[in-house]
C-alpha positions in Angstrom: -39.2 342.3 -7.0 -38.8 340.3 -9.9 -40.5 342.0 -12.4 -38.6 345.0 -11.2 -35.1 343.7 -11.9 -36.1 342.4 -14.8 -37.3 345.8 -16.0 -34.7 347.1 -14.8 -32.3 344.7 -16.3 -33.7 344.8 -19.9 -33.8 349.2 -20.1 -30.1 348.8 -18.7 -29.7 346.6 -22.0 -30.9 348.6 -24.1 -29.8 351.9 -23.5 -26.1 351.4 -22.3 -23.7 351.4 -25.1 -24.1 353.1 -28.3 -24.8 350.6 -30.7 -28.3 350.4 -28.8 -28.7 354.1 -28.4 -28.1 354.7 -31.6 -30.2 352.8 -33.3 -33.5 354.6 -35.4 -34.4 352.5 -38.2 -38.4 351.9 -37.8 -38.3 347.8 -38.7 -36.1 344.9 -39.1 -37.1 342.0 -40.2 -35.6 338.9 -38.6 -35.7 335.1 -39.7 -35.1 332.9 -37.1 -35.9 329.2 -36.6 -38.7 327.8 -34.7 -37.1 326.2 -31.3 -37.7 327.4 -27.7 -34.9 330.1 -27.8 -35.5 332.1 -30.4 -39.4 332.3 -29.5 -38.5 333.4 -26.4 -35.8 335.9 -27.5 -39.7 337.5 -29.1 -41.2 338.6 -25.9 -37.6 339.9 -24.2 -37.2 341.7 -27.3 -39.8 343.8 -26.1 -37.8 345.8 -24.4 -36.1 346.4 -27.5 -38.6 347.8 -28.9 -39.5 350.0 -26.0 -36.5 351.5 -25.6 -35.5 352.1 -29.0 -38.7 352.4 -31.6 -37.5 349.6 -33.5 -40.4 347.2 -34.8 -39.1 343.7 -35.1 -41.0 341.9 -37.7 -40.1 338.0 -37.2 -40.1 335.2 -39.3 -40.7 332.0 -37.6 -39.4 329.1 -40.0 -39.1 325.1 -39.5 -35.6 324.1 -40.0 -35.2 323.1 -43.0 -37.5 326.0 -44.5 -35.5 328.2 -43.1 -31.8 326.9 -44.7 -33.4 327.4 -48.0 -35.3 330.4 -47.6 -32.2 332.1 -46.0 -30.0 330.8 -48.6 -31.7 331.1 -51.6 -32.0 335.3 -50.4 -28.8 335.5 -49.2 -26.7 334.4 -52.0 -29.1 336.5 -54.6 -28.7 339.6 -52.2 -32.4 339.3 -52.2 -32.6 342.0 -49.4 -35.8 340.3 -48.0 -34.2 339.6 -44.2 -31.8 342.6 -42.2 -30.9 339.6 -39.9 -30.9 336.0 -40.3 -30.1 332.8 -38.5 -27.3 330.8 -39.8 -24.9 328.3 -38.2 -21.5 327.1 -38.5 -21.7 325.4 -41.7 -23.1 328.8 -43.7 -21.1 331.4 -41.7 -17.1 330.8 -42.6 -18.2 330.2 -46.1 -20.6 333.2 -46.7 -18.6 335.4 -44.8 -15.3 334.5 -47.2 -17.7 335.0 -50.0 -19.2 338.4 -49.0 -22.7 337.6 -48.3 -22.5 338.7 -44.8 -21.3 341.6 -43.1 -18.2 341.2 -40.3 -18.9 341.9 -36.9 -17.4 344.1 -34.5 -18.7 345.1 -31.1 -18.2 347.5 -28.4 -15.4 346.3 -25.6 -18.4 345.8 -22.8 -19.8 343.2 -25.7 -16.9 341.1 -24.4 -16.2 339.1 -27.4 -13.2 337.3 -25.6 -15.7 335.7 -23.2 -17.3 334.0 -26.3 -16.2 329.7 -26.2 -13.6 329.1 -28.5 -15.2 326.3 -30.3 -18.4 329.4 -30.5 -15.8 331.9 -32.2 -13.7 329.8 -34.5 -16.7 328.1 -36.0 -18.5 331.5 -36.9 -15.3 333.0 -38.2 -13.4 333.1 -41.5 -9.5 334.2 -41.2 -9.9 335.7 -37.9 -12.9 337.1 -38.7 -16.4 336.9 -37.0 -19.5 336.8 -39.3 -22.1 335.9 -37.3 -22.5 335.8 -33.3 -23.7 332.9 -31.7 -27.2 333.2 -30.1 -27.2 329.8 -28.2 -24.5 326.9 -29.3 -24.3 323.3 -28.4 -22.7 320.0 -29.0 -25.2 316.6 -28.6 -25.3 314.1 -25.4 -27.6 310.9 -24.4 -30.7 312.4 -22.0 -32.4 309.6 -20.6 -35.2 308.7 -17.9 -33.0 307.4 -15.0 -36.1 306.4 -13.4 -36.9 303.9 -16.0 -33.7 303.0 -16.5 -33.4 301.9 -13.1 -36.6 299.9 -13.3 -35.1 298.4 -16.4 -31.6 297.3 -14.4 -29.6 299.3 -16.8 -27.2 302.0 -16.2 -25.8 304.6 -19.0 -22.1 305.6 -18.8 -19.9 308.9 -20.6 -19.2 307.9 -23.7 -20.6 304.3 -23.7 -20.2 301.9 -26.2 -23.6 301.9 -28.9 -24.2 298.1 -27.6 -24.7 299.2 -24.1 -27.0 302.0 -25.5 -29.3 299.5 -27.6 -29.6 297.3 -24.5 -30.4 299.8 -22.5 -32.9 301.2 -24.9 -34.4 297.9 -25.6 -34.8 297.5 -21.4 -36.6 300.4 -21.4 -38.9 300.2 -24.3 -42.4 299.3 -23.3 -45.0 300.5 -26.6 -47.8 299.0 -24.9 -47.5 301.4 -21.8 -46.5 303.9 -24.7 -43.0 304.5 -23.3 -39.7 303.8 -26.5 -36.8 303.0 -25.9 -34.9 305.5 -27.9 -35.9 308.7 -29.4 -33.9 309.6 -32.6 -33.8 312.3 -35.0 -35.2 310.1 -38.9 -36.6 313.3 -40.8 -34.8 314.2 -43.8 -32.4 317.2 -44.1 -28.5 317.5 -43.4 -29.2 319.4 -40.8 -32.3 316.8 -39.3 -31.2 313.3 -39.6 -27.8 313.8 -41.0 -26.7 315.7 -37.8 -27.4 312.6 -35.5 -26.3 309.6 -38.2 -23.4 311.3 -39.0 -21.9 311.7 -35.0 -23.0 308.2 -35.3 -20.7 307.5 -38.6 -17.9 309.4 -37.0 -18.1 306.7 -34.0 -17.8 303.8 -36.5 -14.9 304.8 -37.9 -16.4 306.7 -40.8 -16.7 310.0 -42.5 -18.3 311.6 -45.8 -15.4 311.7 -48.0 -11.4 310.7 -48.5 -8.4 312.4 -48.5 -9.2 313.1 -52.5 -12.9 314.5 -51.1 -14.5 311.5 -52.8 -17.5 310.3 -51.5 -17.5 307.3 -49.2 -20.8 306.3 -48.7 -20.1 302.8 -49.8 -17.6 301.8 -47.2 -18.0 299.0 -44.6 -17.8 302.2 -42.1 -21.0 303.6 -43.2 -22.6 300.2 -43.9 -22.4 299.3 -40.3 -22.9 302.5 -38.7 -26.6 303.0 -40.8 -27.2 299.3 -40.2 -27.2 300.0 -36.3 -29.1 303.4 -36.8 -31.6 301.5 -38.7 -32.3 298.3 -36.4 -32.1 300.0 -33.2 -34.7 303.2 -34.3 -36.8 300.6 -36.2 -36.9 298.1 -33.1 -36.7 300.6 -30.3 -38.2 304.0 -31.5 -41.8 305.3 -32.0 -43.4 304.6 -35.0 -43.2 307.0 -37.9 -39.2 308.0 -36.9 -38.7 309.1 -40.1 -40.8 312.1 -39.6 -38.9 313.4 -36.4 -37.0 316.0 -36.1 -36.3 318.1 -32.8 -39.2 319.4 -31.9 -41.1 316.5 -33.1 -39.1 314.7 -30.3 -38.7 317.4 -28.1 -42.7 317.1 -27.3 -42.5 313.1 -27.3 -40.0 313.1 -25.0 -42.0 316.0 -22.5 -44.8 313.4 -22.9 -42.9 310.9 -21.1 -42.6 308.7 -24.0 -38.8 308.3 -24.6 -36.3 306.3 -22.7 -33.6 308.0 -24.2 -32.5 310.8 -26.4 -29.6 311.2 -28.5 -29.8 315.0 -29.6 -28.6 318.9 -29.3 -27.4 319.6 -25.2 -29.9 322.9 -25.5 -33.0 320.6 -25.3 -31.9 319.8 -22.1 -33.3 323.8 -21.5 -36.6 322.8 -22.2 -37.5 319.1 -20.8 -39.9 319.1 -18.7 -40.4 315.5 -17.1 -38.4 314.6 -14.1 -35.2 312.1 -13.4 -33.3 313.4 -16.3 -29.8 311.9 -16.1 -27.3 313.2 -18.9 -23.9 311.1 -20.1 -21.4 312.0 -22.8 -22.0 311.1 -26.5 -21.4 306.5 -26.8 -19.4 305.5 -29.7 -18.6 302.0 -31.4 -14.5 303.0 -31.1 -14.1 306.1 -32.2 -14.7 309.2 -29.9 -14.0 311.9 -32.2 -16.4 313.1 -33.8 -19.1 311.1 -31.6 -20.7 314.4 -30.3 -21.6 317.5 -32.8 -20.8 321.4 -32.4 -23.5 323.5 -33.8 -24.1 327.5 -33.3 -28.0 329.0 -34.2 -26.4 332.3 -34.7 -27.1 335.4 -35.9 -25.8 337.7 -39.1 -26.9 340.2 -41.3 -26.8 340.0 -45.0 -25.4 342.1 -47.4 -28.2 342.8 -49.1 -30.0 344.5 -46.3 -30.3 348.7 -46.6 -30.2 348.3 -42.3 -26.8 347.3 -41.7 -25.5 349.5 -38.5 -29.0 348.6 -37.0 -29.1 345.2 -37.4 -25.7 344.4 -36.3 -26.8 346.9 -33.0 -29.9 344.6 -32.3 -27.4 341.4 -32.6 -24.6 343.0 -30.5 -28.0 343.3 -27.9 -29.1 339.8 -28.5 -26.0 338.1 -28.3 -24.9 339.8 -24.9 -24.2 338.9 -21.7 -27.0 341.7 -20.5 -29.4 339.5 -22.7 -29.0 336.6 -20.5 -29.2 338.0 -17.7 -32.7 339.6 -18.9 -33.8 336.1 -19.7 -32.7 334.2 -16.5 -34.5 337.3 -14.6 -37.5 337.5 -16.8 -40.7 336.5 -15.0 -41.6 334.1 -17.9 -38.7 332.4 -17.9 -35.9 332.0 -15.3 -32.0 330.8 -15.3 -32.8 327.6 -16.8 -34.5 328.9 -19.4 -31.4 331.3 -20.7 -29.9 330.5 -24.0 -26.3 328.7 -23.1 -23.5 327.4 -25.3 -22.2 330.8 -26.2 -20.1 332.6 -23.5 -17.8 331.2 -20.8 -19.5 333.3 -18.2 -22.6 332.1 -18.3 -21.7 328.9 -16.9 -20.2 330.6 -13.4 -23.9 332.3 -12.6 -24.6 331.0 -9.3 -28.3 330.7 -10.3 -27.6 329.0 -13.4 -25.7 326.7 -12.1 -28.5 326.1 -9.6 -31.5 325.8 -11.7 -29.4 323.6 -14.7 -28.6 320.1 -14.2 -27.5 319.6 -17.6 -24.8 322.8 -17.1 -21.3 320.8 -16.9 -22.7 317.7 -19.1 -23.4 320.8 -21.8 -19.8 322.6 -21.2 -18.2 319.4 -21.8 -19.9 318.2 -24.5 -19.0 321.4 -26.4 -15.2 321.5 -25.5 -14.4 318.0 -26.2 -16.0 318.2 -29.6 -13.7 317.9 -32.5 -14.7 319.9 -35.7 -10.7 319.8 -37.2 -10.0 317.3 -39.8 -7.9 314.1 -39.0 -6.8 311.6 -40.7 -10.0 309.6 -40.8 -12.2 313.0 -41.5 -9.9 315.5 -43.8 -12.1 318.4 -43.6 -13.7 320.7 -41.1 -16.6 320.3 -39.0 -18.3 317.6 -37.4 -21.3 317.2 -38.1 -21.2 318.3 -41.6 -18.2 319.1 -43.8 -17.7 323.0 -44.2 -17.4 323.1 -48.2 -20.6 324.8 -50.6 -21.6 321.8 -51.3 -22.6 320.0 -48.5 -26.3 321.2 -47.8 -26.9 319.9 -51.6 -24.5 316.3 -50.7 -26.3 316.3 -47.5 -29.8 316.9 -48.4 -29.5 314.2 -50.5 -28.3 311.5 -48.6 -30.7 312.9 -46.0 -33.5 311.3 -48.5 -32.0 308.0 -48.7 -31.2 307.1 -45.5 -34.8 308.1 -44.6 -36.2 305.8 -46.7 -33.8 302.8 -45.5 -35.8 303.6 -42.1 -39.0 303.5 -43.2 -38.5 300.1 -45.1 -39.0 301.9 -48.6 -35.0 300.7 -49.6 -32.4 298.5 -47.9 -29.1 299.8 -46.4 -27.6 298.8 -49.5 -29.5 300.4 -52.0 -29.9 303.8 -50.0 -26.2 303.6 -49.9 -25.4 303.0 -53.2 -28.2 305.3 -54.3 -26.1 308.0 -51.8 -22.9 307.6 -53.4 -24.0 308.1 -57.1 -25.6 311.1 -55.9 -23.1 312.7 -53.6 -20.2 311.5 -56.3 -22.4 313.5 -59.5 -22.3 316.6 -57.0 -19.0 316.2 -56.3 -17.7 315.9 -59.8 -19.8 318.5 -60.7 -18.1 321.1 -58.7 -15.2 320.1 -59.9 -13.5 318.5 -56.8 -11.9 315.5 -58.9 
């Protein structure tokens, strides 16, 4: 009976509505990233393809490949990709500079059901440029099991010392077990999404009032200090390499304590005594856990528009995860959350996801407006053009401080000179 629904779910999907009748081009090719997700999204697109005619040509890229592949097309109106993921940082900003279409959707799309934090962060003036395919804010997921054995506990929204005791409890290298699992590859989107939550908590943030760089304050200094000693003492060997899914399969092979990442990996861990608690933070909550969106848009430079933005409408829809949490492959904890309000008030979601309310909480108390300490938008990042370049840079530096190859100080200083030369550049001060 499974199968059944499912079938029955997915033609349902595809043929109600017009904006998934309607669609006749022949191919679209689509760049996505490489996570869990979006590979999935591959095989329940099938149905797409069955009910339509449409051939969905994918492109599978790491991360980082994919922000400059993506962007580098994008911005030349390349025309090489009729959809493409983006996130919150791209979206606002190409959409204000006409590199993306708007969306607009049919009224059983239900945009209103979409999470605030989801819509705001994909919108410029009102306007929605790209539609979130699964979103998510960060949280500690740790072995319970092991913390026990150590004598430790984890608490919502701990304090960093707590965490680095508890990691160091755990950690046990000769049975092949860390202590703490942390994002150290470079990119502002790799390590830069972790160390700056963990800046945020120190009291930091990448530039002043004057959007100066201030990568030489006592802030940074002590939050990349603590980064440093407790990944360097506590984390597996070669940290700097790790990204997600580099930790994602450590962690499955029952060789992290603890992890400090992106609530959706919580869809796809698959050893047991999972415990989850709130984003720790050495004073300052804000800012402690990030807000992200992989999401979808179509470029202006594709000759497909109406049938891209139909294939997103059906991807992005609350018929799509129903397809996934009924699909025979996957199931309800396998269905891409972060996105829509509903999602999390399906009984069998609810049932088959642990990590459900420590996700939806995450996301709502994360704080992407600028204060006083942070005067710009986003969390995570900083939503101005020239972050990814500012970011990407950094990224570098504070990599090699990990690996031994500089000290804090040097990568620091060697950060601020670069981040300043950008910023000057562009004409900021």
């Amino acid at each position: 009976m499974k199968n059944a629904f499912y079938g029955a779910t997915a033609l349902t999907l595809v043929t109600a509505g017009g904006a998934f009748a309607d669609a006749h081009a022949t191919e679209l090719t689509i760049a996505i990233v490489n996570n869990g997700h979006m590979i999935n999204m591959q095989t329940v697109a099938e149905a797409y393809t069955e009910a339509t005619g449409v051939t969905l040509n994918w492109v599978s890229l790491e991360e980082g490949v994919l922000r400059e592949q993506v962007t580098s097309d994008t911005a030349t109106g390349g025309g090489q990709y009729d959809i493409i993921n983006i996130g919150m940082q791209e979206a606002p900003i190409w959409g204000a500079a006409g590199w993306i279409e708007p969306l607009e959707f049919g009224a059983d799309y239900d945009v209103d059901d979409m999470l605030p934090a989801m819509r705001n962060g994909l919108s410029a003036d009102g306007v929605l440029y790209a539609a979130p395919f699964y979103g998510e804010s960060s949280m500690v997921m740790y072995r319970k099991d092991l913390a026990d054995a150590a004598g430790v506990s984890i608490v919502d929204n701990d304090s960093w010392d707590n965490v680095k005791a508890a990691a160091a409890a755990m950690h046990d290298p000769d049975n092949g077990v860390y202590g703490a699992c942390l994002r150290g590859k470079p990119g502002w989107g790799d390590n830069m999404a972790f160390v700056t939550t963990v800046v945020n908590s120190f009291g930091g943030a990448w530039f002043d009032a004057d959007m100066k760089p201030t990568l030489d304050t006592d802030e940074w200094k002590a939050a990349i200090e603590f980064y440093v000693d407790m990944l360097g003492s506590y984390g597996p060997p070669g940290s700097e390499g790790n990204s997600f899914n580099e930790i994602l399969a450590l962690y499955n092979e029952g060789k992290c304590g603890m992890w400090i990442d992106a609530t959706i990996a919580a869809s796809f861990l698959e050893v047991d005594g999972v415990a989850y608690a709130q984003s720790p933070n050495a004073g300052n909550p804000v800012g402690a856990n990030w807000l992200w969106a992989w999401a979808m848009a179509v470029p202006t430079g594709t000759d497909k528009t109406d049938e891209a933005k139909a294939f997103i409408e059906w991807a992005t829809s609350k018929a799509y995860i129903e397809a996934v949490g009924n699909h025979p492959d996957f199931g309800w904890g396998s269905v891409p959350t972060g996105t829509r309000t509903s999602t999390y008030a399906i009984p069998e979601f609810q049932a088959a996801a642990a990590f459900a309310d420590a996700e939806l909480a995450a996301i709502n108390s994360a704080a992407p407006e600028a204060t006083d300490i942070k005067p710009y938008v986003g969390v995570q990042f900083a939503a101005i053009p020239e972050f990814p370049e500012v970011g990407s840079a950094v990224a570098q530096e504070i990599a090699a401080a990990l690996s031994g190859a500089k000290t804090v100080d040097e990568a620091l200083a060697a950060s601020q000179s670069a981040a300043d030369a950008i910023m000057q550049e562009a004409g900021y001060y």
